[in-house]
N, CA, C and O atoms as a GROMACS GRO file, in nm:
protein
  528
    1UNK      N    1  -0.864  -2.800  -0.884
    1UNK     CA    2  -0.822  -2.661  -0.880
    1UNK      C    3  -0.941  -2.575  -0.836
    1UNK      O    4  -1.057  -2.582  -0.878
    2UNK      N    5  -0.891  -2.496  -0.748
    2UNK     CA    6  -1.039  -2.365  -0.708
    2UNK      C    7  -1.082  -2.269  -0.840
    2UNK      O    8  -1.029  -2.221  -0.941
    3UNK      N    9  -1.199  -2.272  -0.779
    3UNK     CA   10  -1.300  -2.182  -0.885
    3UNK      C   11  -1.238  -2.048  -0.929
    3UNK      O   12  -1.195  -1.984  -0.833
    4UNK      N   13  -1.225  -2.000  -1.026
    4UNK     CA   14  -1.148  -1.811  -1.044
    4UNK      C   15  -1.266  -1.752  -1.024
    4UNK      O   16  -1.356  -1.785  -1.100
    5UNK      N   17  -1.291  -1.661  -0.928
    5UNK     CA   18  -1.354  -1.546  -0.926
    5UNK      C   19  -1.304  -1.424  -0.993
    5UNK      O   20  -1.186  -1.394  -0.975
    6UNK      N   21  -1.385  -1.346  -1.075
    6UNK     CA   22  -1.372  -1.233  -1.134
    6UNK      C   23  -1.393  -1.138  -1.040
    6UNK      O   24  -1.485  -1.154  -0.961
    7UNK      N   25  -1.316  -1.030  -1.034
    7UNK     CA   26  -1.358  -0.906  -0.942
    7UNK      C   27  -1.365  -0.740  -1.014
    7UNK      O   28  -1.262  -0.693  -1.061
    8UNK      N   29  -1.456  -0.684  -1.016
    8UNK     CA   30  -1.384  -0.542  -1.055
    8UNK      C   31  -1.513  -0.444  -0.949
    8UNK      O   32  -1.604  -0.465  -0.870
    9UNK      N   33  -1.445  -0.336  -1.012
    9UNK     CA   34  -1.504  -0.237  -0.864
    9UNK      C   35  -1.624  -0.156  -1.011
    9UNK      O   36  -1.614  -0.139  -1.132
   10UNK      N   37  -1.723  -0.129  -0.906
   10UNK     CA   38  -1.823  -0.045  -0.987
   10UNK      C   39  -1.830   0.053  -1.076
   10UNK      O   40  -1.853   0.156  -1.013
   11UNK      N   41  -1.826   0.068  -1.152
   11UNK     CA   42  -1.798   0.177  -1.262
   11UNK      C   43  -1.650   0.199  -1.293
   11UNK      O   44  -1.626   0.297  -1.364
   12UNK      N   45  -1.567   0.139  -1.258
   12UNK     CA   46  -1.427   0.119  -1.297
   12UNK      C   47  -1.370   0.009  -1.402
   12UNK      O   48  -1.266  -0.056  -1.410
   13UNK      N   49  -1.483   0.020  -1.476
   13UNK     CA   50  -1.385  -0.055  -1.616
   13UNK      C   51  -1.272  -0.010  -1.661
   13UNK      O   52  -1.256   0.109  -1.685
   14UNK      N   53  -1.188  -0.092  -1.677
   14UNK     CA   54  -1.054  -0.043  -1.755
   14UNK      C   55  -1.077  -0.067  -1.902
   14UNK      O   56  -0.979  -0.032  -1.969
   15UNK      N   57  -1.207  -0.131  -1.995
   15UNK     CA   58  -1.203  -0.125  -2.097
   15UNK      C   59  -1.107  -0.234  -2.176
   15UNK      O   60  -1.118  -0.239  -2.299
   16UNK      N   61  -1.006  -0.329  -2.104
   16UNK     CA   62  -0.939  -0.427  -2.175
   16UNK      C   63  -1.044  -0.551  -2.091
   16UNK      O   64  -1.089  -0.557  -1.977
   17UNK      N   65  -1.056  -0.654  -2.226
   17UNK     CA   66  -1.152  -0.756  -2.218
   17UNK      C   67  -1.108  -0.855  -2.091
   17UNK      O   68  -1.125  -0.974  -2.114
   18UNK      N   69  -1.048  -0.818  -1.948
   18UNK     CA   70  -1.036  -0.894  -1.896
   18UNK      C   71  -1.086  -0.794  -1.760
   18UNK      O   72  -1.140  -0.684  -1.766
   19UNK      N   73  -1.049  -0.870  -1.639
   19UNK     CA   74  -1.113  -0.834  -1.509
   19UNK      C   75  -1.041  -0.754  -1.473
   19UNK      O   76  -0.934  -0.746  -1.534
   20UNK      N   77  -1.064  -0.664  -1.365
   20UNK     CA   78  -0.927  -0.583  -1.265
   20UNK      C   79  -0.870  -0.681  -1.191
   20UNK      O   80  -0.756  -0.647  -1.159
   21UNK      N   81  -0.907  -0.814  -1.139
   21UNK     CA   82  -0.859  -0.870  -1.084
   21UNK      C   83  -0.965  -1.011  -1.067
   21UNK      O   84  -1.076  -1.043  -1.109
   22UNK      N   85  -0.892  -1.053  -1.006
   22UNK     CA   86  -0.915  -1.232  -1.004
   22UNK      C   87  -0.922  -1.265  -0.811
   22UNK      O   88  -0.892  -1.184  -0.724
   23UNK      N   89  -0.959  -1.370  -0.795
   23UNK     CA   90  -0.950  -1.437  -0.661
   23UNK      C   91  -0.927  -1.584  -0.720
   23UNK      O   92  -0.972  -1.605  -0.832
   24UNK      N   93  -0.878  -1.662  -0.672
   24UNK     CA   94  -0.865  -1.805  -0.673
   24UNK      C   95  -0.797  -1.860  -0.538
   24UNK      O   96  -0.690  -1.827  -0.488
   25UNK      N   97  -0.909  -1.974  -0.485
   25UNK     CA   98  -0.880  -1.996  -0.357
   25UNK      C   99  -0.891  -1.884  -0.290
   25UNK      O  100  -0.968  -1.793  -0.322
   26UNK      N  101  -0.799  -1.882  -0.173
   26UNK     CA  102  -0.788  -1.748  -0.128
   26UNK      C  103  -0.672  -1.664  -0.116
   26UNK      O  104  -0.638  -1.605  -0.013
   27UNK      N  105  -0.597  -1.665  -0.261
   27UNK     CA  106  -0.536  -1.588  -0.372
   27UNK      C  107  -0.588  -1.491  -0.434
   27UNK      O  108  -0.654  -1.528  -0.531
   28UNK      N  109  -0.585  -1.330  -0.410
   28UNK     CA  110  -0.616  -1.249  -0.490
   28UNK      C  111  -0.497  -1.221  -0.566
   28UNK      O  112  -0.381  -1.223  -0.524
   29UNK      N  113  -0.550  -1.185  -0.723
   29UNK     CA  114  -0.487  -1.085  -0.751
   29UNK      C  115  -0.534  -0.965  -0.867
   29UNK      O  116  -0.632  -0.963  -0.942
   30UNK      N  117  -0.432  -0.875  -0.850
   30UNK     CA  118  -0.551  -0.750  -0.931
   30UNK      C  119  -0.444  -0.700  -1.029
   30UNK      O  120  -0.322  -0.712  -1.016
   31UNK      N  121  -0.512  -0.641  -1.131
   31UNK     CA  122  -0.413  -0.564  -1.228
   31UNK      C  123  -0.385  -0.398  -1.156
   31UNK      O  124  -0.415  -0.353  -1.044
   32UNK      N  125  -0.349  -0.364  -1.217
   32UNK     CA  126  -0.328  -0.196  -1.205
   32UNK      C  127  -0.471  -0.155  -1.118
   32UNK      O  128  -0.579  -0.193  -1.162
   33UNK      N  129  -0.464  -0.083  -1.001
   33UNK     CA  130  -0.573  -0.022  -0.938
   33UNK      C  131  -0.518   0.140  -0.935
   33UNK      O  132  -0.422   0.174  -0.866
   34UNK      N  133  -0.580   0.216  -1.006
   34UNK     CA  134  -0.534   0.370  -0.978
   34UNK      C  135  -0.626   0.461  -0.916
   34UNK      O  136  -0.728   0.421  -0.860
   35UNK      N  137  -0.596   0.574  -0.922
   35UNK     CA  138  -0.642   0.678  -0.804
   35UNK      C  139  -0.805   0.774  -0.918
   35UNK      O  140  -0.864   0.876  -0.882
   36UNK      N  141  -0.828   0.704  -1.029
   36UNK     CA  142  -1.004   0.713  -1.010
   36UNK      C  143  -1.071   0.756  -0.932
   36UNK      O  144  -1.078   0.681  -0.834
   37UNK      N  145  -1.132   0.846  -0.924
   37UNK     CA  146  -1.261   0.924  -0.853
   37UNK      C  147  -1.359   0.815  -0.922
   37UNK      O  148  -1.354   0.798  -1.044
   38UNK      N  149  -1.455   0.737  -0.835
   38UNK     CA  150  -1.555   0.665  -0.852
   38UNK      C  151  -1.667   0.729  -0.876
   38UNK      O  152  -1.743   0.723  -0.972
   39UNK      N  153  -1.670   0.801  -0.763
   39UNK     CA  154  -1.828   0.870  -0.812
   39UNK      C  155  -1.826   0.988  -0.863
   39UNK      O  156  -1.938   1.038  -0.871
   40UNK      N  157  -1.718   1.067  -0.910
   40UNK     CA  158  -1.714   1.106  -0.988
   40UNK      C  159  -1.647   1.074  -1.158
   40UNK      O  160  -1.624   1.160  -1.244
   41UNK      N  161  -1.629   0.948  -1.167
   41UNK     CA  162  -1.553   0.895  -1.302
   41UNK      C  163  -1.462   0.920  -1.355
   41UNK      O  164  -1.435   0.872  -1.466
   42UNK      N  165  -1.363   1.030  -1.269
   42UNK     CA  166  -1.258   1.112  -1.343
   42UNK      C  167  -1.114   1.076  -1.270
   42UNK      O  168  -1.122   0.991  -1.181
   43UNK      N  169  -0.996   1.127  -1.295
   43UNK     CA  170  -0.915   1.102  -1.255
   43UNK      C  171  -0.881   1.211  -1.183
   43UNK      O  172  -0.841   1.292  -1.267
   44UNK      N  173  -0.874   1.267  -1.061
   44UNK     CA  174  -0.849   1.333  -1.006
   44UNK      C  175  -0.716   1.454  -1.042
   44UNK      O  176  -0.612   1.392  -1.064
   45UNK      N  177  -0.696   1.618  -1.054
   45UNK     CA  178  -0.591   1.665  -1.120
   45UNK      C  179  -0.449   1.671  -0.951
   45UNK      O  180  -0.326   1.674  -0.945
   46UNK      N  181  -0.564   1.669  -0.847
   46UNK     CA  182  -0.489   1.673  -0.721
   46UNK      C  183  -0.383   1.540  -0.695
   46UNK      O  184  -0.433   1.431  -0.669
   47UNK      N  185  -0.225   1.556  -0.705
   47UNK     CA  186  -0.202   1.405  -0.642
   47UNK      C  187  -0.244   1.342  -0.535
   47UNK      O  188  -0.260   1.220  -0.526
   48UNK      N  189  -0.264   1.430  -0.445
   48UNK     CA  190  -0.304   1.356  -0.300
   48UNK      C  191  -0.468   1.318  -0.284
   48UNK      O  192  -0.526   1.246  -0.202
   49UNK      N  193  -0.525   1.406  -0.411
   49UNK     CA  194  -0.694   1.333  -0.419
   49UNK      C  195  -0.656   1.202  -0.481
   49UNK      O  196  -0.689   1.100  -0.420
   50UNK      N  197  -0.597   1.191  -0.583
   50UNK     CA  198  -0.578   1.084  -0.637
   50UNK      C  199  -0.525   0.951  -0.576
   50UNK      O  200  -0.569   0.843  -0.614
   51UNK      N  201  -0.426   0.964  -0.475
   51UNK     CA  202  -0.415   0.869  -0.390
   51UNK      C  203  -0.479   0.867  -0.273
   51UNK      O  204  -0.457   0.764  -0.209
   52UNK      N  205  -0.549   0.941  -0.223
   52UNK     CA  206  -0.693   0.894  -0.148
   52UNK      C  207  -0.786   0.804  -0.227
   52UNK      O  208  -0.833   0.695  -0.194
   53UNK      N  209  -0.801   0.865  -0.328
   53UNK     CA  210  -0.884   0.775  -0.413
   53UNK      C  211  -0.864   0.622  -0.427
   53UNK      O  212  -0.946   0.531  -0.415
   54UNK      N  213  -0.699   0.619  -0.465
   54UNK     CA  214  -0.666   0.512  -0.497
   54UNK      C  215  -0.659   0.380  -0.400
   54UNK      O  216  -0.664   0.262  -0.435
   55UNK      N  217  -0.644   0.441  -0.250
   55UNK     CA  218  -0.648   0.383  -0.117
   55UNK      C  219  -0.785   0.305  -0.108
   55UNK      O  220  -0.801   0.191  -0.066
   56UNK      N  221  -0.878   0.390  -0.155
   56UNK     CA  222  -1.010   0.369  -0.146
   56UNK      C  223  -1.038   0.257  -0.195
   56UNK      O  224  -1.089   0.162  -0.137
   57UNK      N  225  -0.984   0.270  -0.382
   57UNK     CA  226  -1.009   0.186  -0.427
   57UNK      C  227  -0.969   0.040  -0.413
   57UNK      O  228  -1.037  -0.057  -0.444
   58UNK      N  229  -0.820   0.040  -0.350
   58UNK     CA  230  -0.757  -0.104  -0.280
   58UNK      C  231  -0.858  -0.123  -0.195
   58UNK      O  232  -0.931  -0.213  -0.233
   59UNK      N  233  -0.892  -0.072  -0.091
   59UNK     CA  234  -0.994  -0.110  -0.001
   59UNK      C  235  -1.137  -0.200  -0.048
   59UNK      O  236  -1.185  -0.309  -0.017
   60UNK      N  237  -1.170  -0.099  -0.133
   60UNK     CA  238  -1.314  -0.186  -0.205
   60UNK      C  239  -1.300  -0.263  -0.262
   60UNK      O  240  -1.370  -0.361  -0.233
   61UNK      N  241  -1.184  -0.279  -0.406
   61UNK     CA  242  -1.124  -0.423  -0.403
   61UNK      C  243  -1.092  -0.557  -0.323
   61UNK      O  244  -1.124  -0.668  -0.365
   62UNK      N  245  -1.033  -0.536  -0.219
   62UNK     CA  246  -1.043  -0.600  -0.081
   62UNK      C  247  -1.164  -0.664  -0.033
   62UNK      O  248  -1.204  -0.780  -0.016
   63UNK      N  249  -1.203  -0.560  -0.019
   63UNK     CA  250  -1.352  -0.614   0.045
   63UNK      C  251  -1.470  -0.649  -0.020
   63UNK      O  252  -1.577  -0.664   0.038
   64UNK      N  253  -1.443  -0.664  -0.185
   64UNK     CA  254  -1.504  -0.767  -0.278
   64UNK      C  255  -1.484  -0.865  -0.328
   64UNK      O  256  -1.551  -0.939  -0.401
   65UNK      N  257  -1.336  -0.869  -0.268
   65UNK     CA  258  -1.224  -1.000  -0.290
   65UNK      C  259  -1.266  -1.095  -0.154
   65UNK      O  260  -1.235  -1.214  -0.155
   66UNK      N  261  -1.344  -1.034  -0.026
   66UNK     CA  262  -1.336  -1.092   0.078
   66UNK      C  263  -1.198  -1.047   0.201
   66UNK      O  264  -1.182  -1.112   0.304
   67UNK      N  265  -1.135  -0.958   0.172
   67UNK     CA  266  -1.077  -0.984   0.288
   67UNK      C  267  -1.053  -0.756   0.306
   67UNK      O  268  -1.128  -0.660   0.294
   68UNK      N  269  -0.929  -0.776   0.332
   68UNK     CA  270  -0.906  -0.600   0.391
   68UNK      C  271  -0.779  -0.568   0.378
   68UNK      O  272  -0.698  -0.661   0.386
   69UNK      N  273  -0.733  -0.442   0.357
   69UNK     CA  274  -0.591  -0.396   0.308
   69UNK      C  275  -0.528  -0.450   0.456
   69UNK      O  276  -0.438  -0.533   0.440
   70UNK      N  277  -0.558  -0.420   0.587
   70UNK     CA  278  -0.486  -0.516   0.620
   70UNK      C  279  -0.427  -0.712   0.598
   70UNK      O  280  -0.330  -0.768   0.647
   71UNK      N  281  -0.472  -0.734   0.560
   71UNK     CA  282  -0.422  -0.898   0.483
   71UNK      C  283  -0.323  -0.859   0.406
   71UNK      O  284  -0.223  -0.925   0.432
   72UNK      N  285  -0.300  -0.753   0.294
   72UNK     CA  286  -0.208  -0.721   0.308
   72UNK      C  287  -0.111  -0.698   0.333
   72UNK      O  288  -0.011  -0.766   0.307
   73UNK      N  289  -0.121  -0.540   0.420
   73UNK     CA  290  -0.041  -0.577   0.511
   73UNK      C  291   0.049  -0.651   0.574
   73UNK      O  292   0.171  -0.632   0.570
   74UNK      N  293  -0.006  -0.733   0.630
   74UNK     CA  294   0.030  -0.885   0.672
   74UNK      C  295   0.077  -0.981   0.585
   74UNK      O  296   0.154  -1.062   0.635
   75UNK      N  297   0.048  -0.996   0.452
   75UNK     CA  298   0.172  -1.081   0.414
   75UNK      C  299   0.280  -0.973   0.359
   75UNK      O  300   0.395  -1.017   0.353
   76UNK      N  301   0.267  -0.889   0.334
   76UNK     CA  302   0.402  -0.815   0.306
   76UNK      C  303   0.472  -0.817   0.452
   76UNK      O  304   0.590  -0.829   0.482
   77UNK      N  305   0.396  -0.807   0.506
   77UNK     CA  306   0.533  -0.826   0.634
   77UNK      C  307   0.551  -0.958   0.688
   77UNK      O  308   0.631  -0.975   0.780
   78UNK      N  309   0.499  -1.031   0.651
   78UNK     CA  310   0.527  -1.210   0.681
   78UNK      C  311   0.641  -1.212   0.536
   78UNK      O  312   0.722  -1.304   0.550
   79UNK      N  313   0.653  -1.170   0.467
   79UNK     CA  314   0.772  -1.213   0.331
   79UNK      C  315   0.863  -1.150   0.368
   79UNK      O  316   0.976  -1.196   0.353
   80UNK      N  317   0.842  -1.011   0.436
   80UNK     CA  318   0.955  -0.902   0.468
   80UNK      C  319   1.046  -0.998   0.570
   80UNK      O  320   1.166  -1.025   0.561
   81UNK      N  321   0.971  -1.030   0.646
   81UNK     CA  322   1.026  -1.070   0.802
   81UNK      C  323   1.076  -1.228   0.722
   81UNK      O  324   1.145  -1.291   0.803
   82UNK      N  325   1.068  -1.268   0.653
   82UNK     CA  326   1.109  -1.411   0.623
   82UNK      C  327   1.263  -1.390   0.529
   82UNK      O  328   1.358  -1.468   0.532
   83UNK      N  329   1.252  -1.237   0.433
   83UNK     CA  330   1.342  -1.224   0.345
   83UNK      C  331   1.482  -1.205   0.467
   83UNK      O  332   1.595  -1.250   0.450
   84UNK      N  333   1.452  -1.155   0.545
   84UNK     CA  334   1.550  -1.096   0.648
   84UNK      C  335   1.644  -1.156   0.712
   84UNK      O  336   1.743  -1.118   0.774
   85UNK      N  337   1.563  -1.329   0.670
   85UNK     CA  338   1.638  -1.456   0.772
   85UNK      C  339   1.759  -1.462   0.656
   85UNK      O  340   1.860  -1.519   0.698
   86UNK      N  341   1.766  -1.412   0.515
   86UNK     CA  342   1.897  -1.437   0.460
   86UNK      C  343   2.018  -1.288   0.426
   86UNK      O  344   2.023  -1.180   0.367
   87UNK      N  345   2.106  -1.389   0.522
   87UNK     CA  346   2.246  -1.279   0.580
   87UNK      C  347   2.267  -1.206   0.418
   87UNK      O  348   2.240  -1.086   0.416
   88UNK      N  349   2.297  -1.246   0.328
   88UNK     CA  350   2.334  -1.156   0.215
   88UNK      C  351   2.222  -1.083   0.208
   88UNK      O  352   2.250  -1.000   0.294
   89UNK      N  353   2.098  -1.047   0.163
   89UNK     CA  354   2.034  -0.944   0.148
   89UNK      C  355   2.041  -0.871   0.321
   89UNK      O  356   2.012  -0.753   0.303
   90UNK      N  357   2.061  -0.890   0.443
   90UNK     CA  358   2.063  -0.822   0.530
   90UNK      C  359   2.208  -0.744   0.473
   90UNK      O  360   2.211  -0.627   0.437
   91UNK      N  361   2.302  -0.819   0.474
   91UNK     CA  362   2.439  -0.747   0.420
   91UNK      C  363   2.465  -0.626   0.304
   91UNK      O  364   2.548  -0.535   0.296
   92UNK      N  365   2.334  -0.679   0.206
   92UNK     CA  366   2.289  -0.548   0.142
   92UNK      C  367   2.248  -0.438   0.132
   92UNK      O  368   2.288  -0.339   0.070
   93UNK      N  369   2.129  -0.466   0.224
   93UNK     CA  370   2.027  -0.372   0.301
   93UNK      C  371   2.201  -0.273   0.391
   93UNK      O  372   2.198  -0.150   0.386
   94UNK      N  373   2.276  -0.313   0.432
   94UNK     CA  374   2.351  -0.291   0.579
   94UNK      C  375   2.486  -0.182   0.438
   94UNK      O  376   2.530  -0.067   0.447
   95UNK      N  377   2.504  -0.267   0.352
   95UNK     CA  378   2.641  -0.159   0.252
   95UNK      C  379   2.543  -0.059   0.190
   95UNK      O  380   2.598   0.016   0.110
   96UNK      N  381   2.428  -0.041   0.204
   96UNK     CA  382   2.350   0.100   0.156
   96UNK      C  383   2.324   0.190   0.245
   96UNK      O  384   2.268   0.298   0.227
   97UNK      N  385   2.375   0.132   0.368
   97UNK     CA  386   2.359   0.260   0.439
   97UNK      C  387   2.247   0.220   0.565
   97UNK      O  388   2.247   0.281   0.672
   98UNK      N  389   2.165   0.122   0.537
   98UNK     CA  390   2.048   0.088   0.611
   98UNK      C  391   2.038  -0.040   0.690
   98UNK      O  392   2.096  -0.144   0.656
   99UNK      N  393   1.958  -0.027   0.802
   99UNK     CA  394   1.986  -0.105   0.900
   99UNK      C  395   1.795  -0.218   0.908
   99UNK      O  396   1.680  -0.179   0.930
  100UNK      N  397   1.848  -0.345   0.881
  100UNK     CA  398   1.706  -0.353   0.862
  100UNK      C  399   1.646  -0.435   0.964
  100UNK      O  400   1.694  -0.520   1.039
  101UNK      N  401   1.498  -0.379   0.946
  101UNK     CA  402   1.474  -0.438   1.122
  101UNK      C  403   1.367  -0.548   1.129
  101UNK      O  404   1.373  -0.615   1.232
  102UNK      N  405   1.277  -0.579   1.047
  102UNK     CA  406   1.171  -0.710   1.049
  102UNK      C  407   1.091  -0.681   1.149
  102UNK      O  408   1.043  -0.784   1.195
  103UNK      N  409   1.046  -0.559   1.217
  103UNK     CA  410   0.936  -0.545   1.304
  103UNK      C  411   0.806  -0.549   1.235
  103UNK      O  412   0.787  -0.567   1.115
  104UNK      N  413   0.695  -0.525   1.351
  104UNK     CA  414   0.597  -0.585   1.346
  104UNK      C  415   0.513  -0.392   1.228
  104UNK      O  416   0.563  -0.280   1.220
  105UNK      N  417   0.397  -0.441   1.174
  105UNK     CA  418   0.294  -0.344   1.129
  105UNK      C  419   0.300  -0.235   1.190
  105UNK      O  420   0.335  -0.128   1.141
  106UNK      N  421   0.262  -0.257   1.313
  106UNK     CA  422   0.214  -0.166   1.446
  106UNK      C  423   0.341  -0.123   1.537
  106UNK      O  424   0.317  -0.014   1.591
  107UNK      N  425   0.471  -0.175   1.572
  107UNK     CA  426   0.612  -0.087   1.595
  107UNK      C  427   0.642   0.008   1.429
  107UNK      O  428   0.670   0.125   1.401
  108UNK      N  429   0.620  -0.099   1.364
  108UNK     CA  430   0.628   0.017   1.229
  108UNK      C  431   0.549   0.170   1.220
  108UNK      O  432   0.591   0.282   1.191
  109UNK      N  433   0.432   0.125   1.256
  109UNK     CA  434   0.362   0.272   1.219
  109UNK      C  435   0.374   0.348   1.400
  109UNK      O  436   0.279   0.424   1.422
  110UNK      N  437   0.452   0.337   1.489
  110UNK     CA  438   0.503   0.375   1.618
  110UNK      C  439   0.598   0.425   1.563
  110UNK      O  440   0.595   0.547   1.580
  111UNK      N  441   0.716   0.380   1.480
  111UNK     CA  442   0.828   0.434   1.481
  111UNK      C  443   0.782   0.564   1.408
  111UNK      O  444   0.810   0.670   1.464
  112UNK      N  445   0.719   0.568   1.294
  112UNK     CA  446   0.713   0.692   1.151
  112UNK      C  447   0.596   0.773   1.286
  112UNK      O  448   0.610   0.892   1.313
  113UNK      N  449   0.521   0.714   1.334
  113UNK     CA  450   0.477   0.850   1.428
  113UNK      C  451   0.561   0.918   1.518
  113UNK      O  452   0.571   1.039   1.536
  114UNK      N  453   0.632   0.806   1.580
  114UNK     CA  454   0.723   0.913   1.707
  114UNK      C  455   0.861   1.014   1.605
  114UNK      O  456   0.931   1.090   1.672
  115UNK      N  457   0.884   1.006   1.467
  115UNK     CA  458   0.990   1.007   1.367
  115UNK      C  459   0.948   1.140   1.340
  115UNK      O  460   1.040   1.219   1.321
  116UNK      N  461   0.788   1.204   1.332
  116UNK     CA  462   0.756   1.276   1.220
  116UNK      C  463   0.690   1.392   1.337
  116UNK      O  464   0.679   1.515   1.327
  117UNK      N  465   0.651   1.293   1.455
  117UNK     CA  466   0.643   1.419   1.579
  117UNK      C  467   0.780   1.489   1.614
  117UNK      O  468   0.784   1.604   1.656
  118UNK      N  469   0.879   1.422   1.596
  118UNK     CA  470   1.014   1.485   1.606
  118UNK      C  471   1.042   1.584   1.530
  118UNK      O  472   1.082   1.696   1.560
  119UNK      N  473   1.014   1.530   1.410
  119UNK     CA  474   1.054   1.629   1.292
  119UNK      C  475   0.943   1.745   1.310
  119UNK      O  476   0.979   1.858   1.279
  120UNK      N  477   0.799   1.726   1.361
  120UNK     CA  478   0.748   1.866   1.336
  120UNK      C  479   0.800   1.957   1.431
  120UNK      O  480   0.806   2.079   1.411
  121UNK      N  481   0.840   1.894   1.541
  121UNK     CA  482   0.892   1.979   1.640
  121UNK      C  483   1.031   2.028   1.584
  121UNK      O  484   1.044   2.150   1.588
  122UNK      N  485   1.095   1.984   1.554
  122UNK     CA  486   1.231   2.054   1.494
  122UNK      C  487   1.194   2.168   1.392
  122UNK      O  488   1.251   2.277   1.389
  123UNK      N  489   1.070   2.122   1.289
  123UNK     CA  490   1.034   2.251   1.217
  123UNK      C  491   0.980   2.330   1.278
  123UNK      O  492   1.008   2.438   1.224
  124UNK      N  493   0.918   2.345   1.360
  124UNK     CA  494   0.820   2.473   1.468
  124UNK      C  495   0.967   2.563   1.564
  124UNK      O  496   0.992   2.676   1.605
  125UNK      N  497   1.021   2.449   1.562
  125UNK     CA  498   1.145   2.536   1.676
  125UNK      C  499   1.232   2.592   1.556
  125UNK      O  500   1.283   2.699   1.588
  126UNK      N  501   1.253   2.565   1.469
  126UNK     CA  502   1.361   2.555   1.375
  126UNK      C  503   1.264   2.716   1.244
  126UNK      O  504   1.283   2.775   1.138
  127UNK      N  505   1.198   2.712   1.322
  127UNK     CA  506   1.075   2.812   1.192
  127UNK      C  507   1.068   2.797   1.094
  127UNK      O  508   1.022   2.891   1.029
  128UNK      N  509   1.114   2.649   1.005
  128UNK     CA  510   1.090   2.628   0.916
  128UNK      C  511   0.991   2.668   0.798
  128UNK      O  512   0.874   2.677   0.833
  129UNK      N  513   1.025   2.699   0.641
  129UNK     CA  514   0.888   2.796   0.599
  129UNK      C  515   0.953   2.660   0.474
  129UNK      O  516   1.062   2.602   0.468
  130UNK      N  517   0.818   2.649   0.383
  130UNK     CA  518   0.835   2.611   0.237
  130UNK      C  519   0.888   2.728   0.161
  130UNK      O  520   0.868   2.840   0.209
  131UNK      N  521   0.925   2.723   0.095
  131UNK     CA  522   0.955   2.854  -0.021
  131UNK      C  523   0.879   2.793  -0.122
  131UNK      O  524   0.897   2.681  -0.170
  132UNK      N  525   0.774   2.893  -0.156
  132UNK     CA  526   0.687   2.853  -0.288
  132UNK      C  527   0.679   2.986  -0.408
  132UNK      O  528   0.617   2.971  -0.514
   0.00000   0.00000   0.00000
């Protein structure tokens, strides 16, 4: 059996007697990673600081684990694209309303860009305002 590597990120103890995460072979896995301000030690009151943060922190995890949020990535969409080969969950995905497609990372993040340039243009033409 491969060696367990212990992993945790710098000044991010969680305080329970075990690791944030583990490597074995080249198997990671991690407990709870949250949106922690590192160098500042706090938890951020902003949501969107907080999930910058938290991005961050997958990242440095990653890359003390040895590899990069893309690997990731990539097997979530190697399981996605494999779940897809069975007709009943496509048939599921299809009676909710949704059409599912098993593309690649990169048509993925093409589609939500060309999706959201649409939509800003519909709000600019459309004069869209928040009400706050």
């Amino acid at each position: 059996m491969a060696k367990r590597e212990s992993i945790n990120l710098p000044g991010m103890a969680h305080g329970a007697p075990i690791p944030m995460g583990s490597k074995i072979g080249n198997t990671v896995y991690s407990s709870g990673i949250g949106g922690r301000d590192q160098q500042k030690n706090v938890m951020p009151d902003d949501p969107a600081e907080q999930a910058r943060c938290m991005f961050d922190n997958v990242r440095q995890f990653m890359e003390i684990a040895g590899g990069t949020p893309d690997d990731i990535i990539r097997k979530l969409n190697e399981a996605s694209v494999k779940a897809l080969k069975d007709p009943g969950l496509v048939d599921r995905f299809r009676g909710a309303g949704a059409e599912p497609v098993g593309n690649t990372p990169q048509q993925y993040t093409a589609e939500i860009k060309r999706e959201f340039d649409k939509m800003r243009t519909l709000v600019k033409q459309q004069n869209i305002k928040l009400d706050q």
